[in-house]
Biopython code that builds the backbone (N, CA, C, O; Angstrom):
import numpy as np
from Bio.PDB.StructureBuilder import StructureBuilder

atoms = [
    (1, "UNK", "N", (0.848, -1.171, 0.000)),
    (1, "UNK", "CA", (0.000, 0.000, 0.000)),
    (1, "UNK", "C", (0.894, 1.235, 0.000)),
    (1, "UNK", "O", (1.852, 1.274, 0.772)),
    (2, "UNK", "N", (0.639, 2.208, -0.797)),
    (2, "UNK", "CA", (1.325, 3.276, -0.972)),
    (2, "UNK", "C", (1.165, 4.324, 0.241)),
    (2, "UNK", "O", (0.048, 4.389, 0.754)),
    (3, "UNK", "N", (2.150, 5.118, 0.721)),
    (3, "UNK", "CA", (2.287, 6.057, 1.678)),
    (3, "UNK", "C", (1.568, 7.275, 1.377)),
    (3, "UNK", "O", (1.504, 7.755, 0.246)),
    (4, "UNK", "N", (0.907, 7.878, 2.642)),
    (4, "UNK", "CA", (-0.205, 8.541, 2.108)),
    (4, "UNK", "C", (0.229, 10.309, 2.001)),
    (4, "UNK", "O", (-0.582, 11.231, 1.913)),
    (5, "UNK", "N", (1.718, 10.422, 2.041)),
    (5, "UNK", "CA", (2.127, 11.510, 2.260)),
    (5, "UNK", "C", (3.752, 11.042, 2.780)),
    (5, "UNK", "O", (3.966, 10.073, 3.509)),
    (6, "UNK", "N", (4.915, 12.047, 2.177)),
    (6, "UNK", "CA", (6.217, 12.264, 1.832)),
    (6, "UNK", "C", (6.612, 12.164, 4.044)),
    (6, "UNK", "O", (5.862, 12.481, 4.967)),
    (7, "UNK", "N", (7.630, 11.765, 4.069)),
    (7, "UNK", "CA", (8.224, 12.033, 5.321)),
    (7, "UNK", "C", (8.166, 10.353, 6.196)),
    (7, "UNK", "O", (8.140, 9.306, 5.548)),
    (8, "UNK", "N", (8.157, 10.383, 7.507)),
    (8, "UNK", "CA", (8.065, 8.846, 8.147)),
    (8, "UNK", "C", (7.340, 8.321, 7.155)),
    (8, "UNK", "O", (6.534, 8.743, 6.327)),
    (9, "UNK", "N", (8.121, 6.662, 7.619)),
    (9, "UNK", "CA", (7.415, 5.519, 6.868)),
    (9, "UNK", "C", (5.949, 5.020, 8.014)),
    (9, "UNK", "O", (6.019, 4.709, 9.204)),
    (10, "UNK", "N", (4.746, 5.097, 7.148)),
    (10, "UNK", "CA", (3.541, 4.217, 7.283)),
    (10, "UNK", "C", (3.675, 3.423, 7.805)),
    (10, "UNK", "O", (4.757, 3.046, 7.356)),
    (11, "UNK", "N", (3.262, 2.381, 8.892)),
    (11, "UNK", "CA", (3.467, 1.289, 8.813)),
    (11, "UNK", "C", (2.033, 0.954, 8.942)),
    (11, "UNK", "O", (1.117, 1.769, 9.054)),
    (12, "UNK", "N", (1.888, -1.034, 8.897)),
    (12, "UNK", "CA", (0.214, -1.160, 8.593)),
    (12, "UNK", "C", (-0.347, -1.496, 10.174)),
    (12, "UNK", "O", (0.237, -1.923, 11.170)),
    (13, "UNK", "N", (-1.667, -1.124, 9.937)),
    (13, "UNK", "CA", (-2.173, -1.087, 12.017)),
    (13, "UNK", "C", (-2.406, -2.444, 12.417)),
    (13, "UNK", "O", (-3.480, -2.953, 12.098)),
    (14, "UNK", "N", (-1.789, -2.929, 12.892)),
    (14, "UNK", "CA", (-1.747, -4.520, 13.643)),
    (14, "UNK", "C", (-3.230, -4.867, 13.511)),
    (14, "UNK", "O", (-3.658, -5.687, 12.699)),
    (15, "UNK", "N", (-4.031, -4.130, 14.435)),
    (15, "UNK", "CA", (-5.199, -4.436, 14.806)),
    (15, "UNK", "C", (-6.301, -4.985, 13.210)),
    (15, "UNK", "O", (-6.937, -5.971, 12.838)),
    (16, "UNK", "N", (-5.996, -3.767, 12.777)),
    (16, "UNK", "CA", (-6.620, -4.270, 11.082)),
    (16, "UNK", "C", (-6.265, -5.119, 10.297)),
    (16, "UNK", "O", (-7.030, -5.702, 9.528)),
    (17, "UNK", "N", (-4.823, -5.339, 10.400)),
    (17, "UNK", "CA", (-3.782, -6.670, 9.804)),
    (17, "UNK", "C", (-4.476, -8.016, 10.213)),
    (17, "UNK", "O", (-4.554, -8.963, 9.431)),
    (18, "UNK", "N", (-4.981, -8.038, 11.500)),
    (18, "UNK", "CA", (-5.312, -9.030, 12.019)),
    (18, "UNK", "C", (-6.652, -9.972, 11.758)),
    (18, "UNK", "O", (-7.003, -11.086, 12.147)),
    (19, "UNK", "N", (-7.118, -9.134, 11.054)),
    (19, "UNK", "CA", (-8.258, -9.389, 10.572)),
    (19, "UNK", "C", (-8.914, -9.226, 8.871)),
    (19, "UNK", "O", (-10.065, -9.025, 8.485)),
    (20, "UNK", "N", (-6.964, -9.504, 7.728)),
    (20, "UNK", "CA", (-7.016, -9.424, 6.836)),
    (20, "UNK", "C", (-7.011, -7.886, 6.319)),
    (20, "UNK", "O", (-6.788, -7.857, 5.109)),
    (21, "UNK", "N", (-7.205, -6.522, 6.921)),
    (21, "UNK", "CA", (-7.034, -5.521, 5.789)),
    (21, "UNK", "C", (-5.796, -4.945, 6.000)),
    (21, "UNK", "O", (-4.981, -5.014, 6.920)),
    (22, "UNK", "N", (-5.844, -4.241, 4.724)),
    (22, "UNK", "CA", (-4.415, -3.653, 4.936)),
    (22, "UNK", "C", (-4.329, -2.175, 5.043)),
    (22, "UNK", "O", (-4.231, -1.374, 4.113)),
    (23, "UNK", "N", (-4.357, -2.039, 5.766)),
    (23, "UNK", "CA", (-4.784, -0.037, 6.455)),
    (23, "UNK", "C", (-3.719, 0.391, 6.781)),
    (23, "UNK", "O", (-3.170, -0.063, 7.786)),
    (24, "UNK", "N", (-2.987, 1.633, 5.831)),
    (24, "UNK", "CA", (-1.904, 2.217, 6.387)),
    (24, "UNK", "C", (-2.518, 2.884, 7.415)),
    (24, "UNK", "O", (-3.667, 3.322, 7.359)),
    (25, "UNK", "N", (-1.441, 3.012, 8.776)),
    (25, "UNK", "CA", (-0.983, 3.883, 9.820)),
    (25, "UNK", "C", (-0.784, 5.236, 9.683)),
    (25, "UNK", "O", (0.301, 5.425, 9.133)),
    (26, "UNK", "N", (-1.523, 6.558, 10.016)),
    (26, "UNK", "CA", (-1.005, 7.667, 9.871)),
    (26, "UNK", "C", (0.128, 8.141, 11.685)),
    (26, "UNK", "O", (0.128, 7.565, 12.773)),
    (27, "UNK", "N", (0.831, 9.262, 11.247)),
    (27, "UNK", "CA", (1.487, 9.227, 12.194)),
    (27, "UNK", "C", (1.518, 10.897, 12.492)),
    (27, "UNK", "O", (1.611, 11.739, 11.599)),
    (28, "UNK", "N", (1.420, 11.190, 13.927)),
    (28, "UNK", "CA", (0.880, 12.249, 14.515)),
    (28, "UNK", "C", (2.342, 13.122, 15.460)),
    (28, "UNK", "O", (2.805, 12.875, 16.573)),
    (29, "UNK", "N", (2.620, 13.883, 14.716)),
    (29, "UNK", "CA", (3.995, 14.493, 14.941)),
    (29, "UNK", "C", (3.813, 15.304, 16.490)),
    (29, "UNK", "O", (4.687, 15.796, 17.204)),
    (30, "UNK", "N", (2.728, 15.248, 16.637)),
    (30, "UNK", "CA", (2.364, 16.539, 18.081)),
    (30, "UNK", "C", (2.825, 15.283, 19.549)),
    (30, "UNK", "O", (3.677, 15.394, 20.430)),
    (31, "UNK", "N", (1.879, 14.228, 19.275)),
    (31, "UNK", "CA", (2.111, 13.011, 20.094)),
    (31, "UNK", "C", (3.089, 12.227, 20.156)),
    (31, "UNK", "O", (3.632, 11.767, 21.160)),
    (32, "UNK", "N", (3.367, 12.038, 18.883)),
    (32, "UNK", "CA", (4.830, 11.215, 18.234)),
    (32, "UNK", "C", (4.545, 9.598, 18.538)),
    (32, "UNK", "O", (5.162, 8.725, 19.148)),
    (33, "UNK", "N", (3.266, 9.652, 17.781)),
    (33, "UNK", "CA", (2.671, 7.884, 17.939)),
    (33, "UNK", "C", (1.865, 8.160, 16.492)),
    (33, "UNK", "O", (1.713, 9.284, 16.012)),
    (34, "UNK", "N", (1.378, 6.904, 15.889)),
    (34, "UNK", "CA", (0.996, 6.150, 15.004)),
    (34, "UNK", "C", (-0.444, 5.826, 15.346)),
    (34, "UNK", "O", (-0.712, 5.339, 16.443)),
    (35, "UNK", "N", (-1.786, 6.191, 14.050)),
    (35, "UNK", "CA", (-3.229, 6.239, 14.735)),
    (35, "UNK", "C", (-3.594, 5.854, 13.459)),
    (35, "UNK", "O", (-3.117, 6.147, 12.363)),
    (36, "UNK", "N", (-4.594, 5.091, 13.809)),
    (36, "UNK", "CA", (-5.575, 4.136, 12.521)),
    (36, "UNK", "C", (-6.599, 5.157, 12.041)),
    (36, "UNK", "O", (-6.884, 6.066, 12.820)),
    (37, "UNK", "N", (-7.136, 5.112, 10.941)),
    (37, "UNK", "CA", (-8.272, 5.924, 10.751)),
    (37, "UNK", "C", (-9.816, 5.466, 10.732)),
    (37, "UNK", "O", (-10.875, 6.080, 10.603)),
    (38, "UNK", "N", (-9.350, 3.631, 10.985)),
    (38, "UNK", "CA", (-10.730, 2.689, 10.977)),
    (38, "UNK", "C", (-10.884, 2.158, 11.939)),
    (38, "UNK", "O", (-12.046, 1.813, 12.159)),
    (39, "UNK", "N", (-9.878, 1.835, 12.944)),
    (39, "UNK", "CA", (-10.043, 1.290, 14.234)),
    (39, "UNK", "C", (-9.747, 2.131, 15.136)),
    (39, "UNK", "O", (-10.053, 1.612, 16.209)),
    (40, "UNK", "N", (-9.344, 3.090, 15.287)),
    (40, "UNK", "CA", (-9.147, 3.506, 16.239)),
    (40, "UNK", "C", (-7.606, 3.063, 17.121)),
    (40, "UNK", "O", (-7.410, 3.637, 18.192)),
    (41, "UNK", "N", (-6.846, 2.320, 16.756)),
    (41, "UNK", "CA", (-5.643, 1.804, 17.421)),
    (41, "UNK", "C", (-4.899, 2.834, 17.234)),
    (41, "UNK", "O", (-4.932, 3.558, 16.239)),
    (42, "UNK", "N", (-4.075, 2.970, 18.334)),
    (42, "UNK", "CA", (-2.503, 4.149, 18.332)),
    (42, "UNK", "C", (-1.491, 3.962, 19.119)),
    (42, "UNK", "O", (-1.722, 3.818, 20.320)),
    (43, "UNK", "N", (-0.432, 3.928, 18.739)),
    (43, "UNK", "CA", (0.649, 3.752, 19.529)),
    (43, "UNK", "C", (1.702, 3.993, 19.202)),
    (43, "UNK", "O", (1.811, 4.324, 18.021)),
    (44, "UNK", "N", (2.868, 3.955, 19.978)),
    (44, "UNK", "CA", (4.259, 4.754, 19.433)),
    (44, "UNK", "C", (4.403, 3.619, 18.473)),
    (44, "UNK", "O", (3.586, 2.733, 18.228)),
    (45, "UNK", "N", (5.904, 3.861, 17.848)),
    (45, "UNK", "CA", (6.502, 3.097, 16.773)),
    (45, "UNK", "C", (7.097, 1.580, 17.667)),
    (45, "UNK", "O", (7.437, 0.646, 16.941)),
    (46, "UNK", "N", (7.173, 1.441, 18.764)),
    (46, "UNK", "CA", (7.745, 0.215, 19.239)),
    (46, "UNK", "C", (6.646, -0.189, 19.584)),
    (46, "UNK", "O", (6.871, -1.352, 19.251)),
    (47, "UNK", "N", (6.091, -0.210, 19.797)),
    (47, "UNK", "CA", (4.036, -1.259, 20.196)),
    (47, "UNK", "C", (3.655, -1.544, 18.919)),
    (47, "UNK", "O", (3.276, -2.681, 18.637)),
    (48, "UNK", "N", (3.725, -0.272, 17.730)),
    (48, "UNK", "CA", (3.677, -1.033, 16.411)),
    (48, "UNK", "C", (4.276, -1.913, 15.654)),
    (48, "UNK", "O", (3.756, -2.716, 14.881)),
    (49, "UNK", "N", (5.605, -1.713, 15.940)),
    (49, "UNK", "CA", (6.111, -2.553, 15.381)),
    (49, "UNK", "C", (6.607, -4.301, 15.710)),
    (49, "UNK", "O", (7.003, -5.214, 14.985)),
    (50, "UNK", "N", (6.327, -4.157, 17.247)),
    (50, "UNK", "CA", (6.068, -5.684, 18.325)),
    (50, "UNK", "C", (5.344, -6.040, 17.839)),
    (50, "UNK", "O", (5.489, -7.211, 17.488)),
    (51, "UNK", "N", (3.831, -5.227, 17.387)),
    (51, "UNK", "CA", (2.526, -6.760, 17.154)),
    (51, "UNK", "C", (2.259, -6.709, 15.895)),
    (51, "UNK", "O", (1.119, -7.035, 15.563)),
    (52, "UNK", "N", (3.191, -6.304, 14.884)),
    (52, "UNK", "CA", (3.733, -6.461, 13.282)),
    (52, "UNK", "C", (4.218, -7.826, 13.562)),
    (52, "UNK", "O", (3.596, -8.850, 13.277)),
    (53, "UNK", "N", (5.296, -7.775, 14.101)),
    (53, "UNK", "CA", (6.100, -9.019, 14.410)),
    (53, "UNK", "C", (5.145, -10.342, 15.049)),
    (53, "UNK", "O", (5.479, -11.526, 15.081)),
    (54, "UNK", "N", (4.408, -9.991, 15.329)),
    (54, "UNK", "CA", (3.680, -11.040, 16.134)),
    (54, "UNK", "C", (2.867, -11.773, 15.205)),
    (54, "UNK", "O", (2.690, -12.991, 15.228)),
    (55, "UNK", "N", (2.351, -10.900, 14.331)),
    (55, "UNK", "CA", (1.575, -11.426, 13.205)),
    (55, "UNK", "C", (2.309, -12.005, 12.563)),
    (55, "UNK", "O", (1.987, -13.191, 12.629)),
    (56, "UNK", "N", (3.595, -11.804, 11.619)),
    (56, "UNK", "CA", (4.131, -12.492, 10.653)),
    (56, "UNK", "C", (3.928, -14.147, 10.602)),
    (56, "UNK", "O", (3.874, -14.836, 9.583)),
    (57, "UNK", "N", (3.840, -14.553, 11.861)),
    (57, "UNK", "CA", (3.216, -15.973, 12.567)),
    (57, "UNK", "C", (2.413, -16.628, 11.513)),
    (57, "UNK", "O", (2.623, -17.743, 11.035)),
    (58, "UNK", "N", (1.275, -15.637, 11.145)),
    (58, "UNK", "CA", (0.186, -15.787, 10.470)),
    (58, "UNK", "C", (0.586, -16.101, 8.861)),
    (58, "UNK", "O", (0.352, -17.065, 8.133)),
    (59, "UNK", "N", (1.070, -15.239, 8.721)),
    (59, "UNK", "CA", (1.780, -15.575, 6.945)),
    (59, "UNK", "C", (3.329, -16.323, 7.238)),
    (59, "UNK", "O", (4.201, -15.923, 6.466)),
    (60, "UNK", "N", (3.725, -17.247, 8.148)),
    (60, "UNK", "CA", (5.357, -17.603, 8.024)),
    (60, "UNK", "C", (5.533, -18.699, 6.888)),
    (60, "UNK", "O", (6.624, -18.826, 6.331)),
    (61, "UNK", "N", (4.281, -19.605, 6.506)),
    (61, "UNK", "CA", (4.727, -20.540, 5.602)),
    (61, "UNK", "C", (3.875, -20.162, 4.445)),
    (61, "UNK", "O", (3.288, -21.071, 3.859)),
    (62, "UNK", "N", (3.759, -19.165, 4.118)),
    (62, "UNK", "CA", (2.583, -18.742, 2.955)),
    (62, "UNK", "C", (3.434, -19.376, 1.370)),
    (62, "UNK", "O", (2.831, -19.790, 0.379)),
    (63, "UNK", "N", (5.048, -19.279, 1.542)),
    (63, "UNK", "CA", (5.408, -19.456, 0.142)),
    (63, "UNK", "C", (5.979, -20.717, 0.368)),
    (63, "UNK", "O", (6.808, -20.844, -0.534)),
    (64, "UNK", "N", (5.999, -22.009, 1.279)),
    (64, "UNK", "CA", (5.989, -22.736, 1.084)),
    (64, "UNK", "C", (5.141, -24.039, 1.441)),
    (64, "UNK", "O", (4.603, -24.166, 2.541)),
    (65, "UNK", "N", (5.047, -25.162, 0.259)),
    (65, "UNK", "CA", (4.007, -25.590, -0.792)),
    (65, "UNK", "C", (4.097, -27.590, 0.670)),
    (65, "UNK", "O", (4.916, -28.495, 0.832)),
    (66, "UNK", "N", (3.068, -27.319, 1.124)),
    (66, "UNK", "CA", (2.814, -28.425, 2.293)),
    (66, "UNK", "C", (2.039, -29.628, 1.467)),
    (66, "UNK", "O", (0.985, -29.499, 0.844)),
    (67, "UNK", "N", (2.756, -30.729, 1.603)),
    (67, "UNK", "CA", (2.519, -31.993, 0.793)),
    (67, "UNK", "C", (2.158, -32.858, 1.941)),
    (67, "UNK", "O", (1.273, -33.711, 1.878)),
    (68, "UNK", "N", (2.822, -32.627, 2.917)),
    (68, "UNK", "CA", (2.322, -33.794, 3.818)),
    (68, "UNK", "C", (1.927, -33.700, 4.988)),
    (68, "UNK", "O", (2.845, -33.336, 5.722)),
    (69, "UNK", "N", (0.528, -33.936, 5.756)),
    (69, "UNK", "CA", (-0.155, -33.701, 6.919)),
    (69, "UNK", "C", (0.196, -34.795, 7.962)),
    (69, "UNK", "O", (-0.157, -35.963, 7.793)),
    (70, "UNK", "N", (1.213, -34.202, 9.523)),
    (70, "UNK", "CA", (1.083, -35.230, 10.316)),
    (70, "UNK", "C", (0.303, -34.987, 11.187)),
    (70, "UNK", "O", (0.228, -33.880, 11.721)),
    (71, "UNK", "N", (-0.608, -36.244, 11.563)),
    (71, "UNK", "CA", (-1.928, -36.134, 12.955)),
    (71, "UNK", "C", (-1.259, -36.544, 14.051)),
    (71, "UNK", "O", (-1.830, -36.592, 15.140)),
]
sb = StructureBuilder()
sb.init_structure("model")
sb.init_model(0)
sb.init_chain("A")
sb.init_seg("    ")
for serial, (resi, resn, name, xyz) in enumerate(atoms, 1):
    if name == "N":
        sb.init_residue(resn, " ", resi, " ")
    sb.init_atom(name, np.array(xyz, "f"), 0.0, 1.0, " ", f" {name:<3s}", serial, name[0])
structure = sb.get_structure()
């Protein structure tokens, strides 16, 4: 998703990630934290970027191709 304006990088809002969309993060220079425009989530750049990481969980084997199921 493209950045919605020149300066810090976007990052995407955990909370919305989590539930499949992909909603850039705007970021609020007065506070100096990161705020959703659909959920309502905000937080500095290290809370965002912890439950980024937490998700990747979710996509870790997306590009590789599972042949065999053990029960």
């Amino acid at each position: 998703m493209a950045q919605a304006k020149k300066g810090r990088l976007n990052y995407r809002c955990p909370a919305c990630f989590m539930r499949d969309l992909d909603i850039d993060m705007f970021y609020d220079e007065e506070k100096d934290e990161y705020y959703c425009l659909r959920c309502q989530f905000h937080g500095d750049e290290k809370k965002v970027l912890e439950l980024n990481e937490q998700l990747r969980w979710k996509y870790g084997s997306m590009r590789e191709r599972i042949t065999e199921f053990d029960d």
